[in-house]
C-alpha positions in Angstrom: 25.4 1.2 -24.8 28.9 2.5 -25.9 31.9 2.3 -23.3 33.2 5.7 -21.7 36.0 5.4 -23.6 34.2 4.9 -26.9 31.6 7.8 -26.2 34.8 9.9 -25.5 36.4 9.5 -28.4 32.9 9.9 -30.3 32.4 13.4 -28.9 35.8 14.3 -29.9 35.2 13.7 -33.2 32.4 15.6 -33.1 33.7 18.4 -31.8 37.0 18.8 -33.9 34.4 19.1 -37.0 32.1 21.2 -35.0 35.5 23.4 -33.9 35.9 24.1 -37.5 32.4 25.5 -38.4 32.8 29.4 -36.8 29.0 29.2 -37.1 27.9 25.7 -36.5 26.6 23.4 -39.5 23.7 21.6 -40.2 23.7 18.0 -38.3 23.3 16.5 -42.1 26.5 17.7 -43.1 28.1 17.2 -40.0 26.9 13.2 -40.4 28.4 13.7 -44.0 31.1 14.6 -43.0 31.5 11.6 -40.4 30.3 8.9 -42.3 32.9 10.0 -45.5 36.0 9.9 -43.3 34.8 6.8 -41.5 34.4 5.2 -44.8 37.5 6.7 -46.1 39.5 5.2 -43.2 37.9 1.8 -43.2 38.5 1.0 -46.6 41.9 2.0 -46.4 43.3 0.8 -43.0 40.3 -1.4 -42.3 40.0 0.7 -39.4 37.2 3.0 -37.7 38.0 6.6 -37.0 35.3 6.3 -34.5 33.1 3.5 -32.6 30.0 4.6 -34.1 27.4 2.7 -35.4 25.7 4.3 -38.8 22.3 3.6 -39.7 20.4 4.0 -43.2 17.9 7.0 -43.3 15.9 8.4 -46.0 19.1 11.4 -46.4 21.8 8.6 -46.1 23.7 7.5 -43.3 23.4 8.6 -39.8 26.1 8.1 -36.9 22.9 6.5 -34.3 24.8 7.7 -30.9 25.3 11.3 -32.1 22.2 11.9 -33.6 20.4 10.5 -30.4 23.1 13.4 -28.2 22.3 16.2 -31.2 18.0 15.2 -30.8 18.0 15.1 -26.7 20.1 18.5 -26.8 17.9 19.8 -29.4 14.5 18.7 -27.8 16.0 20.0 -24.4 14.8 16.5 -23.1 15.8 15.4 -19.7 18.7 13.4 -19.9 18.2 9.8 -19.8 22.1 8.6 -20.2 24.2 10.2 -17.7 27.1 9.1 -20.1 26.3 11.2 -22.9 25.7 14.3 -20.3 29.2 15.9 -21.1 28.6 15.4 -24.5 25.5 17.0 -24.2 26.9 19.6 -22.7 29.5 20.2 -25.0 27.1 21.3 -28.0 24.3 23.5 -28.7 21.2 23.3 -31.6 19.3 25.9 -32.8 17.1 25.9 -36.1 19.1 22.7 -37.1 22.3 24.0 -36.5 24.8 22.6 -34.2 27.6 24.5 -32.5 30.7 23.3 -30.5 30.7 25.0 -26.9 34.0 23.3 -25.9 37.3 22.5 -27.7 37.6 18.9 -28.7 40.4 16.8 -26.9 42.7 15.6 -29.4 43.8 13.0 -27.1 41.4 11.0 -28.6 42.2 11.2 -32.5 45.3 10.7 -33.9 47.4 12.7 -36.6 46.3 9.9 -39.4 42.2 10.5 -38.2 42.7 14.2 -38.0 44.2 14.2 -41.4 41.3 12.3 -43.0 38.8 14.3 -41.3 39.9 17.5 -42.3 40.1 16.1 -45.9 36.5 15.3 -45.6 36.0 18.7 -44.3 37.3 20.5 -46.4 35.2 18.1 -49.3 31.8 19.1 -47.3 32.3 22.6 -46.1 31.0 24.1 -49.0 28.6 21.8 -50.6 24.8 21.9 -50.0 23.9 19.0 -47.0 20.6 17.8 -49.2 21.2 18.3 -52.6 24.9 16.9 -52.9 26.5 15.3 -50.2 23.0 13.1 -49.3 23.4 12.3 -53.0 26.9 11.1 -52.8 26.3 9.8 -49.2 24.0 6.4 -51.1 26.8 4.8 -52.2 27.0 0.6 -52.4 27.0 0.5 -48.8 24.0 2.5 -48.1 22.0 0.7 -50.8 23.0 -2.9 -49.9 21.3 -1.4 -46.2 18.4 -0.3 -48.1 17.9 -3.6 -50.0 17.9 -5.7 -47.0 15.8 -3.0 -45.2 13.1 -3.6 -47.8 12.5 -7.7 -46.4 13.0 -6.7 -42.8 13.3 -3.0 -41.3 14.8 -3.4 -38.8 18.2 -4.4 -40.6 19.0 -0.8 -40.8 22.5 -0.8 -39.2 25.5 -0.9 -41.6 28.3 -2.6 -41.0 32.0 -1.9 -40.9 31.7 -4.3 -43.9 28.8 -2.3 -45.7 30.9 0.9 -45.2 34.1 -0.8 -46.5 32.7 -2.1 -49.5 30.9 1.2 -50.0 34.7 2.9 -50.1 36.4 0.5 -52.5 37.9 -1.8 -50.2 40.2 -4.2 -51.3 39.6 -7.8 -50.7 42.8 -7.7 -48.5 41.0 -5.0 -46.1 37.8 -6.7 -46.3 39.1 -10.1 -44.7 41.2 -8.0 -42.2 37.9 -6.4 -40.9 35.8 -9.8 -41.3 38.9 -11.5 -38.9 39.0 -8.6 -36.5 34.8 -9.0 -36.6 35.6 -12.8 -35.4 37.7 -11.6 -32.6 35.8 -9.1 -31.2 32.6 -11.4 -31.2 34.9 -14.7 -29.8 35.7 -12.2 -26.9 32.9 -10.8 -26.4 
């Protein structure tokens, strides 16, 4: 399970894209939308905008924490995770359409993320969630998933390294993240 801190900064995200639909968006688009930046940002500063973890579905890539919030508010299911219950609480879904009901805190993203998520906003807004941006969503990354998904299903998750590599990474990024990979698992 994700930290406080990290599930914090998830639903922010969330809700600063959900803050600029007046009407709420699709959750496909919405993941789009996510994924895109996050793969924008790793391959650039081989850095995540957000600690999510993205998983290979038959429509492309799906943030796994937010889609389990988004299903449970959907399903009006009983909440399991008393973490997530604020960000439960902080969207609605109806008819596969989700809907900020709270301002995001901004706290949590900084000028650089904001700037690539609006970019990646502005890219999505308009396009159709099945026919074009799932299209453009199986990039290297999401088929490299798919490959090794086809020997063992359950090898679904893609890496900060799939999602690099999917965005044009240079080698230079690449190491960085492999070495910050290292670290994180020595300490943990």
């Amino acid at each position: 399970m994700k930290t406080a801190e990290q599930i914090n900064k998830i639903e922010a995200v969330v809700l600063y894209i959900l803050n600029k639909f007046e009407d709420g968006t699709d959750y496909i688009k919405l993941y789009k939308i996510m994924y895109f930046a996050q793969r924008d940002f790793l391959s650039s500063f081989g850095r995540e905008i957000l600690p999510e973890t993205f998983k290979a579905r038959k429509f492309g890539p799906v943030p796994a924490l937010t889609n389990k919030v988004i299903k449970q508010v959907e399903d009006s299911e009983v909440n399991d995770y008393p973490d997530l219950a604020n960000f439960e609480k902080g969207i609605t879904v109806s008819n596969k359409i989700v809907r900020a009901i709270k301002k995001c805190d901004v706290d949590y993203i900084s000028v650089k993320e904001r700037k690539c998520l609006d970019k990646w906003f502005d890219f999505c807004k308009d396009k159709d969630s099945l026919s074009e941006l799932s299209a453009l969503s199986h990039d290297k990354a999401y088929q490299a998933v798919i490959d090794r998904m086809s020997s063992d299903p359950q090898q679904d998750r893609m890496t900060r390294i799939d999602i690099a590599k999917g965005g044009g990474a240079s080698e230079k990024i690449l190491n960085y993240i492999h070495e910050h990979e290292l670290i994180e698992s020595a300490l943990a």
